[in-house]
Every structure is written in C-alpha cells, then in structure tokens.
N, C-alpha and C positions, 0 to 999 in steps of 0.2 A: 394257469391263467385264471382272473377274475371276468367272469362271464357276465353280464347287466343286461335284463330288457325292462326298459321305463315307458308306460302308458300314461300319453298326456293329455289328459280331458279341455280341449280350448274354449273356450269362449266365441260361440258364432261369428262375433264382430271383432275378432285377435285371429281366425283361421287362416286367413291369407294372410296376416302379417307375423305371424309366429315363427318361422325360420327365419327374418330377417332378426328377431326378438334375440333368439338363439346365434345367432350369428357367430360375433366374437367370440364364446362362449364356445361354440364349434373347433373354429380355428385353433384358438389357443389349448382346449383337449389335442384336438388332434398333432400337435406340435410337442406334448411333451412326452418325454423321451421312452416312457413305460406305456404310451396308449399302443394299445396294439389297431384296432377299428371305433368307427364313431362315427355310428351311418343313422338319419334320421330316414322315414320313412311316413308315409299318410294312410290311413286305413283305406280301404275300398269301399268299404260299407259305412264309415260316418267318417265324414269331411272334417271334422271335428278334434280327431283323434291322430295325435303321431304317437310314433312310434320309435322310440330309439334304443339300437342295439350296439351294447360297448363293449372291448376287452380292454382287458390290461394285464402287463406282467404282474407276476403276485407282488412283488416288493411296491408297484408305482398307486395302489389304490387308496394309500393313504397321502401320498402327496399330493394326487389328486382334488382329494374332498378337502385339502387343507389350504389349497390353491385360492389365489384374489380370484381369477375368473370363474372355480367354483363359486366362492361366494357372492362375486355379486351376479353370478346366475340364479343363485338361490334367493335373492334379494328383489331382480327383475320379475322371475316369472311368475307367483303368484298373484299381480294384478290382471295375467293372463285365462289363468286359470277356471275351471269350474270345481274341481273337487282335487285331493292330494292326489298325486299321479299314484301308482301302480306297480311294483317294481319286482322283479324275480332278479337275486342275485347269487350264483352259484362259482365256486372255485372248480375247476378241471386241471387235470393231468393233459400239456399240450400247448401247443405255442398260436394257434392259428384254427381254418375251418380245413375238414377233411372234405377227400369226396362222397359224394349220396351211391352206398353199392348197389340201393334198387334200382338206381337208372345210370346208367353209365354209357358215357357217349365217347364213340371212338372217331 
C-alpha cells in the first residue's frame, strides 16, 4: 500500500472553514475504489494546522492524483493556504493498520 501524511499550514481566517473547503474532495477520495483511509485531523498545538493521513492500494495512486477532484482540489486550496503543505509518502508491504504490541488491550 501507498502510505501519505500531508501537513496543511491554514490560514487563520480559512481554519474553521477548511474541512468544509475539502469537502468534496474528501468524499469523492474516499469513494474510489483503491482508497483504502482518508482521515483528516487538527493539530492540538496549532489550530492552524490539519493533518491528513491516506492509503491506497499500490495500483490506485495514480488514478488518484489524475482524478477531476484531485485537481480541482489542487486548484481550490491554495487560496487557503500559508505555505506548501508537508508531505511523507511511503509504499509498505500490507493492506490496512496493525495492532500497537506495546499496548494491547484485552
């Protein structure tokens, strides 16, 4: 699988509107057929800053970024922005999230 975390620097006055921003753009990821997760998140420490962590099957990462709602995400969100997001993207051996063996809850 294709493993993604993207750090998104907002704009004070876009922070509370920046998931609605992302919206479509959510849905429609998570609707095609090789996303595996497509979970946004908000920092704790700057209100500022989401966070969004993707998979995908290895074949669907290119249909993906080729995708209309890629682009006009990619199109949208830079008047939101402060600076280019952030991004670690790594391929793994694996379909999904394992359990944590240091804490294991029975």
């Amino acid at each position: 699988m294709i493993f993604i975390v993207v750090k998104f620097n907002v704009k004070p006055d876009w922070s509370e509107r920046w998931l609605d921003l992302v919206a479509d753009f959510t849905k429609a990821t998570r609707e095609e057929s090789g996303n595996l997760w497509f979970d946004w998140s908000r920092s704790v420490d700057n209100p500022n800053e989401f966070v969004l962590v993707e998979a995908f099957q290895d074949d669907a990462a290119e249909a993906h970024v080729n995708s209309e709602h890629f682009k006009k995400a990619m199109a949208d969100m830079p008047q939101a922005l402060v600076e280019t997001p952030h991004i670690i993207s790594r391929q793994f051996e694996g379909s999904g999230w394992d359990r944590m063996g240091e804490l294991t809850i029975e």
